[in-house]
MARMAR-232783 format. One line per field, with one value per residue (C-alpha): x, y, z; residue number from 1; residue in one letter. Coordinates in pm, 1 decimal, decimal comma. Example, Ala and Ser with C-alpha at 12.3 -4.5 7.8 and 13.67 -1.06 7.14 Angstrom:
<guzas>
X	1230,0  1367,0
Y	-450,0  -106,0
Z	780,0  714,0
k	1  2
r	A  S
</guzas>
This chain:
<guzas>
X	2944,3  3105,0  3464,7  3458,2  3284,1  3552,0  3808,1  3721,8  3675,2  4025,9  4102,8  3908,7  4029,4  4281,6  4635,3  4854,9  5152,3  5439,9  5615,9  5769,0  5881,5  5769,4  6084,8  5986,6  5721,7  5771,3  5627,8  5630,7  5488,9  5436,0  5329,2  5138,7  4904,4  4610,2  4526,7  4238,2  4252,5  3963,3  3597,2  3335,3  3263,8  3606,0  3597,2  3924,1  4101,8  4141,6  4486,3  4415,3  4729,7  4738,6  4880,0  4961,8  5067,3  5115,2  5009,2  5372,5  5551,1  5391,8  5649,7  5484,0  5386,5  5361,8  5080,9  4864,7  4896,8  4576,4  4457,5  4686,9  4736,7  4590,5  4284,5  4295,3  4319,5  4001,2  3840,4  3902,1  3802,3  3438,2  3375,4  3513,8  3221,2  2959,4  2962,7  3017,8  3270,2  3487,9  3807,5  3966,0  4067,4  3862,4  4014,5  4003,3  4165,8  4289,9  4599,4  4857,1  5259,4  5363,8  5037,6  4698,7  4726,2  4569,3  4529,7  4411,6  4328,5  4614,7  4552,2  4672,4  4751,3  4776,6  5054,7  5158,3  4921,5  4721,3  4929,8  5234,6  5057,9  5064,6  4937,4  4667,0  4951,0  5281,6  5553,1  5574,8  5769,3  5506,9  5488,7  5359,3  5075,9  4867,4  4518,6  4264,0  4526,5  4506,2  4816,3  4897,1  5153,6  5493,0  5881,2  6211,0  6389,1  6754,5  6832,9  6650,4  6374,0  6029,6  5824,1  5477,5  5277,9  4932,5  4683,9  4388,6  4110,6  3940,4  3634,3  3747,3  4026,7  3793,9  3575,2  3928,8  3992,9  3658,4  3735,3  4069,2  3834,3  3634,9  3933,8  4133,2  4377,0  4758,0  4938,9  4823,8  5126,7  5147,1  5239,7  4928,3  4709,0  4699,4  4524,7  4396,3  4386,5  4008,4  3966,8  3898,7  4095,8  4175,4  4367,9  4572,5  4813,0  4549,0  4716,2  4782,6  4422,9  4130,5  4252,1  4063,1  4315,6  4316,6  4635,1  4518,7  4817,3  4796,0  4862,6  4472,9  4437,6  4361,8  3995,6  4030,1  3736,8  3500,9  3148,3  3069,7  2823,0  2510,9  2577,6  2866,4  2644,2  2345,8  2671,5  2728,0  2383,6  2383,8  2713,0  2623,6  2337,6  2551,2  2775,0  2508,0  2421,7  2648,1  2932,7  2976,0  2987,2  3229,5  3462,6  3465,2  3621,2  3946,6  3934,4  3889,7  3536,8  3691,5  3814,2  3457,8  3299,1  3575,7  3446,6  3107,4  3193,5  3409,6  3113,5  2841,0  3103,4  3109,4  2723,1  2673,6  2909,0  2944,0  3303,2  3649,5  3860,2  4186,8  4554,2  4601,9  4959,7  5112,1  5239,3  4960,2  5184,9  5314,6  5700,2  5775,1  5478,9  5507,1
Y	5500,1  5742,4  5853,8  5694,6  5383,4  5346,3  5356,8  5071,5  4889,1  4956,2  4866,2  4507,0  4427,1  4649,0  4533,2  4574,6  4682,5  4765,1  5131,5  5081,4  4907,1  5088,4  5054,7  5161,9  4882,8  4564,7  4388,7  4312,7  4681,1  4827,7  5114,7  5022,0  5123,9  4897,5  4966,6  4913,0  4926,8  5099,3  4940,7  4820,2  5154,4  5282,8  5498,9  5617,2  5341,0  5430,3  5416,1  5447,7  5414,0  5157,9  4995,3  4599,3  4389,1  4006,7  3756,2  3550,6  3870,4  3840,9  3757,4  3520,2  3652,4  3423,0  3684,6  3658,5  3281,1  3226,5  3366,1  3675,2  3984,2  4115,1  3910,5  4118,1  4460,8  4347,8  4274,0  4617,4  4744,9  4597,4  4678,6  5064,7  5044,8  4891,6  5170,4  5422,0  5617,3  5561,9  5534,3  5292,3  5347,9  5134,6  4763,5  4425,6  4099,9  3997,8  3884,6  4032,3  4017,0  3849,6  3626,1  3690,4  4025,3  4336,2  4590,5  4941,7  5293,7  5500,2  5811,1  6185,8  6402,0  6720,6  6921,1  6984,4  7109,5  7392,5  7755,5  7525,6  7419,1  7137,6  6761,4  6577,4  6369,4  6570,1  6601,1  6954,5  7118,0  6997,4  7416,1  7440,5  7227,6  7401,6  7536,3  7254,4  6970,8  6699,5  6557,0  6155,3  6171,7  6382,3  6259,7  6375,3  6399,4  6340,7  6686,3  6648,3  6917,8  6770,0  6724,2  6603,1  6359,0  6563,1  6507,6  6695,2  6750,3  6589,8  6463,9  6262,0  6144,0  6083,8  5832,8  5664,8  5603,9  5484,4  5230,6  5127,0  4956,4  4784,9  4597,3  4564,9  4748,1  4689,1  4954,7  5288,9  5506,9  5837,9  5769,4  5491,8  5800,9  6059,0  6381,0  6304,0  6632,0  6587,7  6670,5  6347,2  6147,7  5799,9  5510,1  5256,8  4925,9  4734,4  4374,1  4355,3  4394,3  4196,7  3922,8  3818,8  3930,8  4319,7  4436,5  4774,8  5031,8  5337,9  5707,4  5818,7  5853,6  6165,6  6087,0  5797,3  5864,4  6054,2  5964,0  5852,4  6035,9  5917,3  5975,5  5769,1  5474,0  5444,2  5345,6  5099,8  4946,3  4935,4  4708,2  4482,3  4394,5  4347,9  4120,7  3868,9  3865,5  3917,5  4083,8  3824,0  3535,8  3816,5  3829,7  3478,9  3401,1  3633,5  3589,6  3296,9  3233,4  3321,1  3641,7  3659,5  3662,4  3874,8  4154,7  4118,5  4169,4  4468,8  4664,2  4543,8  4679,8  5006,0  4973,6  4921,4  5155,8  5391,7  5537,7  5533,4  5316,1  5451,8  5252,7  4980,9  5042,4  4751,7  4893,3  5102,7  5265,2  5125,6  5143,4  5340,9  5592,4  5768,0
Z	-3788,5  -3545,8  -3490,5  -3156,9  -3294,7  -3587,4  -3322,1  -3111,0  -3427,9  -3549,8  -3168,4  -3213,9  -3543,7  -3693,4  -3788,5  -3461,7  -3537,0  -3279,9  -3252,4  -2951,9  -2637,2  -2279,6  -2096,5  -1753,6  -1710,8  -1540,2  -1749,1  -2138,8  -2235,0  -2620,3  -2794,9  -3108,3  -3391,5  -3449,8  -3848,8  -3979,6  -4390,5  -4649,5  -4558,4  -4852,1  -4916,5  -4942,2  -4666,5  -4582,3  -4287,8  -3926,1  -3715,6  -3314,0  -3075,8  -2802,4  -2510,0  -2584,2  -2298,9  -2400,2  -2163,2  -2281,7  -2151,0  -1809,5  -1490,1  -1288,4  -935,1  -635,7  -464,3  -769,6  -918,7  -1105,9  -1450,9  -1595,2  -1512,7  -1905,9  -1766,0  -1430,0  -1641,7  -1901,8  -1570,4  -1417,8  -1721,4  -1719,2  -1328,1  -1501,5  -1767,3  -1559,1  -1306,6  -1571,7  -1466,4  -1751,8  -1546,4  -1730,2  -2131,6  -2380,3  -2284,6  -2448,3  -2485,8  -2775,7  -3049,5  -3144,0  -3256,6  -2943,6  -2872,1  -2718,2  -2415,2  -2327,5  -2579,7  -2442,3  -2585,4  -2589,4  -2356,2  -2477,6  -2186,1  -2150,9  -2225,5  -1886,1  -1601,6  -1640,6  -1620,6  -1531,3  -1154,9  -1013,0  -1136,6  -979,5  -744,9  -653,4  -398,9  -262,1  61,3  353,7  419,5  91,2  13,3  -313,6  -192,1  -230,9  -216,4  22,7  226,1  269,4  448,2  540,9  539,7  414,5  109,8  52,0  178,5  530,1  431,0  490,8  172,8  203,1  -45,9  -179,6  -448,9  -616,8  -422,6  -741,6  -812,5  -1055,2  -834,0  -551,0  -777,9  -929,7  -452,3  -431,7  -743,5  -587,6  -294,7  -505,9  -726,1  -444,3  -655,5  -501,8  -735,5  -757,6  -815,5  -901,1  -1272,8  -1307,3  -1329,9  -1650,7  -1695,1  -2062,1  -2321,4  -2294,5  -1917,4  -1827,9  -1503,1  -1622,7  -1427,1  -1589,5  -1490,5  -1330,9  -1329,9  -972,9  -862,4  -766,9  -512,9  -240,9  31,7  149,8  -109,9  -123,9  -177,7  -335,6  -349,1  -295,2  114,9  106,3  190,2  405,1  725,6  471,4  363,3  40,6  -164,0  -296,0  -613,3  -603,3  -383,8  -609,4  -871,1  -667,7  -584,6  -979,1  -959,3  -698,7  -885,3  -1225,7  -1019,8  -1007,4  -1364,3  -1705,0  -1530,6  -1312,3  -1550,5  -1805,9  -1466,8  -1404,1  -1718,2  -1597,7  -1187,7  -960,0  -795,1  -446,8  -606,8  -747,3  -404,6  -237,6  -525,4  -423,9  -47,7  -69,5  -317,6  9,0  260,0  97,5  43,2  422,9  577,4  299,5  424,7  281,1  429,7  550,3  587,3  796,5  859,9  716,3  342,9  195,1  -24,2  -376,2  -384,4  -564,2  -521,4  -909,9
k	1  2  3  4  5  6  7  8  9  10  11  12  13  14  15  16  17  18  19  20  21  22  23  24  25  26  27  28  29  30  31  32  33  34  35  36  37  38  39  40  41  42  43  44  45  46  47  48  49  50  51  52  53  54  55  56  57  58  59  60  61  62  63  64  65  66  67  68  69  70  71  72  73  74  75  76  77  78  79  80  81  82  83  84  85  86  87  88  89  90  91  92  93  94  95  96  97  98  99  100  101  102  103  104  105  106  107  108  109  110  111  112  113  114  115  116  117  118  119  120  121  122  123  124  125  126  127  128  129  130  131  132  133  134  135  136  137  138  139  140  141  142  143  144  145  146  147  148  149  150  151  152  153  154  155  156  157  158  159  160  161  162  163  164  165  166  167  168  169  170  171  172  173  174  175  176  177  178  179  180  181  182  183  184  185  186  187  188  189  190  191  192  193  194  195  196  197  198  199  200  201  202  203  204  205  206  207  208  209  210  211  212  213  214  215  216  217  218  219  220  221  222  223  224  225  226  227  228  229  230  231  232  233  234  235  236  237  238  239  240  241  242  243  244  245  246  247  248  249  250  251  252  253  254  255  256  257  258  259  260  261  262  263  264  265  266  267  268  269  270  271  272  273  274
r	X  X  X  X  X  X  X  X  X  X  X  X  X  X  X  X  X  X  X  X  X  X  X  X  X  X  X  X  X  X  X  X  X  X  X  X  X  X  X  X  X  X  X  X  X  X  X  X  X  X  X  X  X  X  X  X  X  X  X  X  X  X  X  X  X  X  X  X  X  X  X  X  X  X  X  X  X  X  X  X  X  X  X  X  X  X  X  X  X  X  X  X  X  X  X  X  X  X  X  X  X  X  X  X  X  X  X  X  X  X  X  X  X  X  X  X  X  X  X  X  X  X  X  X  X  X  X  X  X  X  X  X  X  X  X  X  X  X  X  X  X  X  X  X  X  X  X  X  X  X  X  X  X  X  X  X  X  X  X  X  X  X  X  X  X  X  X  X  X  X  X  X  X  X  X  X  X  X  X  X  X  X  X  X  X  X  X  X  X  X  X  X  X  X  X  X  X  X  X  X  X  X  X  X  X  X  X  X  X  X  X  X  X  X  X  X  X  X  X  X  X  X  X  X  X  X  X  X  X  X  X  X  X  X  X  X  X  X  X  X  X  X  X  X  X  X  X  X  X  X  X  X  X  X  X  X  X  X  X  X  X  X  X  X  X  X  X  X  X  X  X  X  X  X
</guzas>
């Protein structure tokens, strides 16, 4: 067995036990370990840190009144793995000290950015946008000076935007996405996604009017046909049928007219954006 296998094992099936409450979330939020004793052969047990969201901790939203949002964040999860872009951390459903929830790989970032520069979303004076940043949008701080709202010119940013379209994803703040200590871009807090209304707000315009690539379409070809088979009867267990149908149509949009979309002026910003 691998590391990496060992881990999601210890992840399924390991003891969850809680270290700590995550204070800044909405929601019922906590750090744990999932333990996972000595096997058959002895082998020495595996810890692996996690994210555990109870669906008993969940405050109910009028916008989004069917299934839970720990369902919503499983299903993000599989659209994540189906395309294989690995955006999300290693998600499942399952019990723990506070009832059944999400339970998610814990993600190491780095240790600050690279040299000290800038992270992959920042606020900077709007004179002073970093070299192969992109700029959402300009305003002013508290002080009057005009700051502008960039991120990383990414390419692992640019396939988190085109994800955001797909799951309809209303909540992409700054803070929902971490530079992990392995180089990777990975998004979290997906609970708020995946309605069949247009709730798309998030920090990622920076490439609203461009083409997709083909790379990135052929990904998507792959979905739409996974939609019809078992990842469309996984997702059905977690979102609505109308939801369902609503995913289906937003993956053929892009298919069709493979462009970004841009904002449509109403609020397609998260409040607040980190």
């Amino acid at each position: 067995m691998t590391a990496a296998d060992a881990r999601l094992d210890a992840l399924r099936a390991g003891d969850l036990q809680v270290v700590g409450r995550i204070r800044s979330a909405s929601n019922a939020t906590y750090l744990c370990e999932a333990r996972l004793g000595q096997d058959e052969d002895g082998e020495e047990g595996v810890t692996v840190r996690c994210v555990y969201k109870p669906v008993a901790g969940e405050q109910p939203l009028w916008d989004f009144p069917d299934g839970t949002l720990a369902g919503r964040e499983y299903g993000s999860y599989l659209i994540s793995a189906s395309l294989g872009w690995d955006i999300v951390p290693h998600t499942i459903i399952r019990d723990g000290p506070a009832g059944s929830g999400m339970v998610q790989l814990w993600v190491d970032q780095k240790d600050g950015e690279d040299g000290g520069g800038p992270g992959l979303v920042e606020l900077c004076p709007s004179d002073a946008v970093p070299a192969e940043y992109l700029c959402v949008l300009t305003a002013y701080d508290y002080s009057g000076g005009e700051v502008a709202l960039v991120h990383a010119d990414d390419p692992g940013l640019r396939r988190m935007a085109v994800f955001d379209v797909i799951v309809n994803n209303a909540d992409r703040k700054g803070g929902h996405i971490l530079a992990g200590a392995d180089g990777r871009v990975y998004g979290v807090d997906h609970g708020v996604s995946l309605h069949t209304h247009d709730k798309l707000r998030t920090v990622l315009w920076g490439w609203a009017g461009t083409r997709i690539d083909d790379e990135t379409l052929r990904a998507l070809a792959v979905l739409d046909g996974q939609l019809d088979g078992a990842l469309g009867g996984a997702l059905a267990a977690h979102i609505t049928e109308a939801e369902l149908a609503a995913l289906r149509r937003r993956v053929r949009a892009l298919l069709e007219e493979p462009v970004m979309p841009g904002p449509d002026g109403r609020r397609p910003l998260p409040w607040p954006a980190f």
